[in-house]
C-alpha positions in Angstrom: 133.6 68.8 92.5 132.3 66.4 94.9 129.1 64.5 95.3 127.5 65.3 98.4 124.1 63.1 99.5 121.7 64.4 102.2 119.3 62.0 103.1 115.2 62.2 103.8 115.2 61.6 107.7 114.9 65.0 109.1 112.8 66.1 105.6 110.0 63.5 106.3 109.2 64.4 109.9 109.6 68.2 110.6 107.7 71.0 108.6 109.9 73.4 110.4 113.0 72.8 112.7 116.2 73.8 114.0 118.0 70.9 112.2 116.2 70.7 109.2 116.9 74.4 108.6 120.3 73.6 109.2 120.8 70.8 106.7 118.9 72.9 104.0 121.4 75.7 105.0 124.0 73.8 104.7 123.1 72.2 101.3 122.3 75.8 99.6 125.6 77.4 100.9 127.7 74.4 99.3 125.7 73.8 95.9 126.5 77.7 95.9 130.4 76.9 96.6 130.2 74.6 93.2 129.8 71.2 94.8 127.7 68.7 93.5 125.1 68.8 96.4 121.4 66.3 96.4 119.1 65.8 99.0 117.4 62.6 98.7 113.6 62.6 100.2 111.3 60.6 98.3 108.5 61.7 100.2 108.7 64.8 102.4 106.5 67.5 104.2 109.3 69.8 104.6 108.7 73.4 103.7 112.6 74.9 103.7 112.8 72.0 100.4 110.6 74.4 98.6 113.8 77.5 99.0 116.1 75.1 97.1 116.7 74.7 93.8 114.7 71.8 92.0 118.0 70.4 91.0 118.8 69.6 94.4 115.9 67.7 95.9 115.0 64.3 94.8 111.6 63.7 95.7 107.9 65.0 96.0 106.3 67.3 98.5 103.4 67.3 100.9 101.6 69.4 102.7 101.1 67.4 105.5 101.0 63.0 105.3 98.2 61.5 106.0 97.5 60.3 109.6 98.8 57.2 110.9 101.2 57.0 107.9 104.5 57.4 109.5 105.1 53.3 110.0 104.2 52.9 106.0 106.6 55.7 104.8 109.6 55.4 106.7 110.5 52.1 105.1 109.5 53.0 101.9 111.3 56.3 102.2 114.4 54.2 103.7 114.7 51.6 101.0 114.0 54.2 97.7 116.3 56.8 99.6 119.4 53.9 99.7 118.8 53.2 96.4 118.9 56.4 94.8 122.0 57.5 96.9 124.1 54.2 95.8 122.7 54.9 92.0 124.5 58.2 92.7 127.7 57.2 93.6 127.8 59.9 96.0 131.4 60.6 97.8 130.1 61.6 100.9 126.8 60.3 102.5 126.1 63.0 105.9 122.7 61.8 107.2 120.3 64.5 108.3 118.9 62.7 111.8 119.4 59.4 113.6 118.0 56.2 112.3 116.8 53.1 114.4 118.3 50.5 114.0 121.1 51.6 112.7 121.5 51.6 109.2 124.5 51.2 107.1 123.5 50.2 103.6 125.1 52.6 101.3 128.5 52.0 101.0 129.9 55.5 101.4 131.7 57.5 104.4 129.0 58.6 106.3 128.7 62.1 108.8 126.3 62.8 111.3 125.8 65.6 113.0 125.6 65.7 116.6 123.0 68.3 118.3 123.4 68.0 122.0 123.7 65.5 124.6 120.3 66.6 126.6 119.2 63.2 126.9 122.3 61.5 128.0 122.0 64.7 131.0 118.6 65.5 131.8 116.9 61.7 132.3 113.6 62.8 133.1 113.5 64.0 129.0 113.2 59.9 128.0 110.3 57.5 129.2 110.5 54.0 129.3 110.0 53.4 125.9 112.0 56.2 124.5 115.4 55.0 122.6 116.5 57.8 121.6 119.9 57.6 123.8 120.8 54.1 122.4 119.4 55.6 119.0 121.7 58.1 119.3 125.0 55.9 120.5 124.4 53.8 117.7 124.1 56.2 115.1 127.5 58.1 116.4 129.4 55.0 116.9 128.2 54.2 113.0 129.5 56.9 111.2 132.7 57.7 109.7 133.3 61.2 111.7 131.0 63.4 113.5 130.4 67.2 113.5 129.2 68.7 116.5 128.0 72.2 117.0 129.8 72.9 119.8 132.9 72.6 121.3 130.4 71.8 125.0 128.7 69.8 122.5 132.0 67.8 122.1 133.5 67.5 125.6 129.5 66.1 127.0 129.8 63.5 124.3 133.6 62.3 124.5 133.0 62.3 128.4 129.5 60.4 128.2 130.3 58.0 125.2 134.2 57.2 126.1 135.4 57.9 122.2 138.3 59.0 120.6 138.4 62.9 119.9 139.5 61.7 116.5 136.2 61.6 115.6 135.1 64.3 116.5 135.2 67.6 115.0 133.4 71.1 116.1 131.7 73.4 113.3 129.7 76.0 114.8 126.1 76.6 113.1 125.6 80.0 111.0 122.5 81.9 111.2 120.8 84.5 108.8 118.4 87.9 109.4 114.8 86.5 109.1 112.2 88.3 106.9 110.0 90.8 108.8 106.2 91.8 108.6 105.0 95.4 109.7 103.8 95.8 113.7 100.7 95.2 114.0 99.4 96.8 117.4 96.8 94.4 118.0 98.7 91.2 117.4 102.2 92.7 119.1 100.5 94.2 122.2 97.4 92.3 123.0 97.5 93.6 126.2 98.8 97.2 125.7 102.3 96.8 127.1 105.9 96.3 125.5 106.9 92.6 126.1 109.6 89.8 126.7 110.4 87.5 124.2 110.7 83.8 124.9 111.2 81.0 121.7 111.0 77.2 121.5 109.6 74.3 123.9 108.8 75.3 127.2 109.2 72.0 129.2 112.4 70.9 131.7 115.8 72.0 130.8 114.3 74.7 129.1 113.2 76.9 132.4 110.2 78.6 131.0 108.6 78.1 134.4 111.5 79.5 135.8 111.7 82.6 133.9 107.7 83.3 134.9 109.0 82.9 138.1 111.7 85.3 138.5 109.5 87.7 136.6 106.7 87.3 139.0 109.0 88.8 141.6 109.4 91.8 140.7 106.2 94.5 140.8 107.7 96.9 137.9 108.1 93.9 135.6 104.7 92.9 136.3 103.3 96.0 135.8 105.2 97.0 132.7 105.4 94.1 130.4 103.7 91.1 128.7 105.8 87.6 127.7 105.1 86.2 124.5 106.1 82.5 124.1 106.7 81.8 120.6 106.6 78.0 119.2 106.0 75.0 121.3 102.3 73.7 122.1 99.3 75.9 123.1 99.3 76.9 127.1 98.0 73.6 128.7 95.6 74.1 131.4 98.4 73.0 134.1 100.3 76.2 132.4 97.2 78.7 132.5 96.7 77.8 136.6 100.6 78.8 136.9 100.6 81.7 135.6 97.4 82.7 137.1 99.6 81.6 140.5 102.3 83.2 140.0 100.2 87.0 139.6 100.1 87.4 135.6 96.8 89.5 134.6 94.4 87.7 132.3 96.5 87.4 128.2 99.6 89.0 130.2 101.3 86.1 128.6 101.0 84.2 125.2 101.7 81.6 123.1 102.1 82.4 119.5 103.5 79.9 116.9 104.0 80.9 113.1 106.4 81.2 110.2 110.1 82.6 110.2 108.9 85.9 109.1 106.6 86.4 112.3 109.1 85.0 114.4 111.9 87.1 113.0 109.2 90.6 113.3 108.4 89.5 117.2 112.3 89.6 118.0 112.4 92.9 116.0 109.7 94.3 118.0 110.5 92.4 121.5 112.3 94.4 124.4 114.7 91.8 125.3 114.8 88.1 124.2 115.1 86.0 127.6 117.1 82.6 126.8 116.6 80.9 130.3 117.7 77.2 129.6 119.7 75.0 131.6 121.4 73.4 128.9 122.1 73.5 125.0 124.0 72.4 122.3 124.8 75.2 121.0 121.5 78.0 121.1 120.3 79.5 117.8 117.9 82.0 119.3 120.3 84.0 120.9 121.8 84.4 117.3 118.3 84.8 115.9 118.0 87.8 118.2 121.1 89.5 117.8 120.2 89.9 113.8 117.0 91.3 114.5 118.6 94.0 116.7 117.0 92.5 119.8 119.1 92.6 123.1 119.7 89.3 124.4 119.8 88.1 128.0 120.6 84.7 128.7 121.7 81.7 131.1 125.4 81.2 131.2 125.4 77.5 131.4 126.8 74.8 128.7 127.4 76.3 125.0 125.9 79.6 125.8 128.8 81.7 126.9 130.7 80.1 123.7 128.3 81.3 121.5 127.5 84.5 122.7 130.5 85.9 123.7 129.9 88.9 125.8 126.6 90.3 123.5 124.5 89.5 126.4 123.3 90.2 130.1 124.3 87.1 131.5 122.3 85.1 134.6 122.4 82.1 136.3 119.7 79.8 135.0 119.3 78.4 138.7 119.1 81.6 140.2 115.7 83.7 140.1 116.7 87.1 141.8 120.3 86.7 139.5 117.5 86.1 136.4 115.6 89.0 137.4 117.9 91.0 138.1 119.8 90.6 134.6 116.5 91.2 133.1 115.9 94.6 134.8 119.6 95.5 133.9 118.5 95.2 129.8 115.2 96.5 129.5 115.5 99.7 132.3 118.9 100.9 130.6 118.9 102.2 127.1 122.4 102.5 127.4 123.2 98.7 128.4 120.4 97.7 125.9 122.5 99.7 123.1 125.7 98.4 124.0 124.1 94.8 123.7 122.9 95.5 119.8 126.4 96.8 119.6 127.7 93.4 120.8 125.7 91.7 118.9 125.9 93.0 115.3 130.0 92.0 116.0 129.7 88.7 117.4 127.1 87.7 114.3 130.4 88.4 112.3 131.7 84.5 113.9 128.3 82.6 112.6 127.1 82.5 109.1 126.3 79.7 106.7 129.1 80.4 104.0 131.6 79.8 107.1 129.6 76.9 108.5 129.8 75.4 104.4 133.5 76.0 104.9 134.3 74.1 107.1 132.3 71.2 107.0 133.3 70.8 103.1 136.7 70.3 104.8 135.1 67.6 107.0 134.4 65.6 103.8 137.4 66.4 102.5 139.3 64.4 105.0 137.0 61.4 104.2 137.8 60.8 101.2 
């Protein structure tokens, strides 16, 4: 059995999130597999914690911190997490998120998971004061090995960073059927029409404008369904004026944010999930999607194609008539749109947690 140590990095600043999902995924799957698994988050305002058994997490719960706090708590969590994983005498140390500066004070071989390389390609993401690329160099360089999601993942960062694929290795992330509520007509269709789906931040890379756009081009689409943008911030007003611009009637599109039960009952409900980003590490939604029967159509770029196989309507992410067009061919065909959930149920078969547990317990292995 070996001791495996999580620490409180991702736990103390998301409530929800991709990653910290992934790490309390990750955690459950190999405590489940026998190992001897702890997460170590003194003090935390992460709600997946709550799922796992009490035996696993170190550490107390909050609904949110106080304001202002975050400069007081990191230290403190820092120093009481260090302490608790050396007590331990953990065998493997894989830290959750990337620390500044960066930190090696446990004596232990340490994993980090690598995400994506969006900052290293898309510039305009960091300001002057953002250091999250150095962060990020720092924290890779650090550790003993590296897991990245992707094998596009891996080739941006050995081609960016200049290391040795030795330390590298890819293990793809799993995903699971969220729970679902019941339709509710006036929450689902707000403006009495089916709708596109669209999940997560809306800003650059991500194309949200440019998925309005291709929409706005095409009369039957604008006349027969509504977008609903779940997560991210509220519509700012520089958002509203666009898509006043760009045709949509009045609460033609919304922004909706919620648990993983809503989310997981607007992809069951949605008539396509549109995934028009320029760039990812390796693209959860699309997964998300395909469990909730949804039909997927999606850019082609980066780790998409990877991922997805051929259980989508593929476009160029560049290209508005291509979007549009891919669009039209999913949600006007019942056929195509069948043959998708087809697809999809299969290529879910590649992805799931006890496979993701798998292999990086193998990861460790090598370690140690």
């Amino acid at each position: 059995m070996m001791k495996i140590a999580y620490d409180h990095l991702i736990f103390s600043e998301q409530k929800y999130g991709g990653i910290s999902r992934y790490i309390a995924e990750l955690a459950s799957r190999l405590d489940h597999q026998g190992e001897n698994v702890k997460i170590f988050a003194p003090l935390y305002q992460n709600h997946y914690l709550a799922d796992l058994p009490a035996r696993m997490v170190t550490g107390r719960g909050f609904t949110k911190f106080p304001p202002k706090s975050a400069l007081l708590l990191k230290p403190f969590n820092n120093a009481i997490c260090d302490k608790q994983i050396s007590n331990w005498n953990a065998d493997i140390l894989h830290k959750s998120y990337f620390d500044w500066p960066s930190r090696r004070t446990v004596n232990t071989p340490t994993v980090i998971t690598l995400y994506d390389m969006i900052y290293e390609l898309f510039s305009e993401m960091t300001g002057p004061f953002n250091n999250i690329v150095n962060l990020k160099k720092a924290a890779i360089e650090n550790a003993d090995h590296v897991i990245c999601i992707s094998e596009s993942t891996k080739r941006d960062a050995i081609g960016i960073l200049g290391l040795s694929e030795d330390k590298f290795s890819v293990v793809p992330l799993g995903t699971a059927s969220f729970k679902t509520g019941k339709r509710d007509k006036q929450i689902f269709d707000p403006v009495g029409r089916p709708y596109l789906l669209y999940v997560g931040k809306r800003a650059g890379y991500k194309n949200f404008n440019g998925f309005l756009s291709a929409v706005s081009k095409s009369p039957r689409l604008l006349q027969d369904f509504s977008i609903v943008a779940f997560g991210g911030k509220k519509f700012s007003r520089l958002e509203l004026r666009e898509i006043h611009k760009l045709g949509f009637a009045e609460g033609q599109v919304t922004q909706i944010a919620g648990s993983d039960e809503l989310l997981g009952t607007y992809y069951r409900y949605a008539e396509a999930f549109i995934f028009p980003s320029k760039y990812e590490g390796f693209g959860l939604p699309p997964l998300e999607a395909m469990a909730q029967e949804c039909p997927v159509v999606s850019s082609n770029t980066s780790s998409m194609p990877e991922v997805i196989g051929n259980a989508a309507e593929f476009f160029d992410p560049y290209d508005a008539e291509e979007m549009l067009q891919a669009i039209e061919a999913v949600v006007y065909s019942p056929s195509r749109r069948d043959e998708l959930l087809t697809l999809g149920k299969e290529r879910l078969k590649n992805f799931t947690w006890e496979k993701c547990a798998g292999r990086t317990l193998r990861v460790y292995k090598n370690l140690i």
